[in-house]
C-alpha positions in Angstrom: 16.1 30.1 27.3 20.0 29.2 27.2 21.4 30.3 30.8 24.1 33.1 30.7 27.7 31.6 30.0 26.7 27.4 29.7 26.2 25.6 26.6 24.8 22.0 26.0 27.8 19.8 26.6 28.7 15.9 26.0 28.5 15.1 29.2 24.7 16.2 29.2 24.3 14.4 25.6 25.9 11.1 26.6 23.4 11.1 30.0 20.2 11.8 27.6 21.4 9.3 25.0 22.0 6.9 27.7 18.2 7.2 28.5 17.1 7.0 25.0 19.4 3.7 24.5 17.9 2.2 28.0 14.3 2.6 26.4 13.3 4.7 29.2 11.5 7.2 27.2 9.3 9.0 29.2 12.9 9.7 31.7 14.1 10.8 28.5 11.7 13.1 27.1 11.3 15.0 31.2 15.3 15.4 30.8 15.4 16.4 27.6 12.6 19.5 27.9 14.1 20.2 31.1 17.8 20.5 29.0 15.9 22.6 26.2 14.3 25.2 29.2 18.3 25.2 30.8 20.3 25.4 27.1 17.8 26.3 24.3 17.7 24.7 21.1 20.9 22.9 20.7 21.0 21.3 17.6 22.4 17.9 19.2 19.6 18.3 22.2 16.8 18.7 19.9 17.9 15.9 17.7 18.2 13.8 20.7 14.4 14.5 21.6 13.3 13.8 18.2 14.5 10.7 18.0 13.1 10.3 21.3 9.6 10.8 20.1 10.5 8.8 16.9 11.5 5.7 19.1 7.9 5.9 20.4 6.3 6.0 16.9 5.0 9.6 17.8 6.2 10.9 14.2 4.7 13.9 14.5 6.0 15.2 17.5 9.7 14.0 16.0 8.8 16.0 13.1 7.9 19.4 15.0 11.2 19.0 17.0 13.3 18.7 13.9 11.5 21.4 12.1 12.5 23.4 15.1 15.9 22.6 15.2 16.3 23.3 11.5 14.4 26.9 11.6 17.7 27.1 14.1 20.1 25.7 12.5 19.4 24.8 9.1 22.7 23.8 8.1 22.6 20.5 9.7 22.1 17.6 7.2 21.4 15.2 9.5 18.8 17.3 10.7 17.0 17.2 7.2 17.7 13.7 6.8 15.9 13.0 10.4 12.6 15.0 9.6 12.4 13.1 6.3 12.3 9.6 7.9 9.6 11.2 10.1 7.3 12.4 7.5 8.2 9.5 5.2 6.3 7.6 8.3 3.7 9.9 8.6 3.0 9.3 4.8 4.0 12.8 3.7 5.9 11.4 1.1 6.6 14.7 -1.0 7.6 16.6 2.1 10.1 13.6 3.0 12.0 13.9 -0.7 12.3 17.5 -0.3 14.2 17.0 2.9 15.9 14.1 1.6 17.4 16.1 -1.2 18.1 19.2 1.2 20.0 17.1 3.3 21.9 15.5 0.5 22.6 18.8 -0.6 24.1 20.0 2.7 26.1 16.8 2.8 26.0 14.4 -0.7 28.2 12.0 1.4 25.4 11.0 3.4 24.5 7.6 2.0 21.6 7.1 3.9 19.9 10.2 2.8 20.7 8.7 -0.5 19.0 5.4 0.3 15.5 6.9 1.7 15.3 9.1 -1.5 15.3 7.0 -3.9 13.0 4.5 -1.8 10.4 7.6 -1.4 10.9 8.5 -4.9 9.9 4.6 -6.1 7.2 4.6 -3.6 6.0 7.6 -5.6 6.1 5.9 -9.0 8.6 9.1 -10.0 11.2 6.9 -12.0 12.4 9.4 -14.0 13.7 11.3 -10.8 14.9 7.9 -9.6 17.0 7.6 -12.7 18.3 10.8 -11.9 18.9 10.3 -7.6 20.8 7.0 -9.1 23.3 8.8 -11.5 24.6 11.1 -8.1 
């Protein structure tokens, strides 16, 4: 539950990231939840924690913590684009081009939700969509 009056702040993102970038997961992960209890589901925090899990190869906790932070917020592309690469890894490979498109939808400037498309879509054989991701 978000305390009364604070929000999730740089500060708090940079110290979490910092974590994340010294691969000390597990420190990460405790600081993270403990953030989520403090500041709820930030869109930031919970992207932060998913690619925590996704670090660790635990794609399907990534995936539930994105899926979370986009029943919150699910105008955030990168969001989208995050939870595709997860269930692209957990072989769920019609899930991951549905969130691939939503997230180029939200934002068709973002290249690399571009990229993981059309490698999903020739990974499924569906050329004729490829064509058509290739003419964007």
């Amino acid at each position: 539950m978000t305390t009364s009056g604070s929000q999730f702040s740089q500060h708090e993102a940079r110290n979490l990231f910092a974590l994340y970038s010294a691969g000390r997961f597990q420190e990460a992960l405790a600081e993270g939840h403990r953030l989520q209890r403090q500041f709820g589901d930030a869109p930031l925090l919970l992207n932060l924690l998913g690619a925590i899990y996704a670090a660790q190869e635990r794609f399907h906790e990534a995936s539930t913590v994105y899926r979370r932070a986009i029943e919150a917020h699910p105008g955030v592309a990168d969001t989208h684009y995050y939870l595709a690469n997860s269930l692209s890894r957990l072989g769920l490979r019609e899930e991951a081009i549905s969130q691939y498109r939503q997230a180029i939808a939200l934002r068709p400037t973002l290249d690399d939700a571009h990229s993981g498309l059309c490698r999903e879509l020739e990974r499924a054989n569906q050329l004729d969509q490829l064509r058509s991701a290739l003419e964007l």
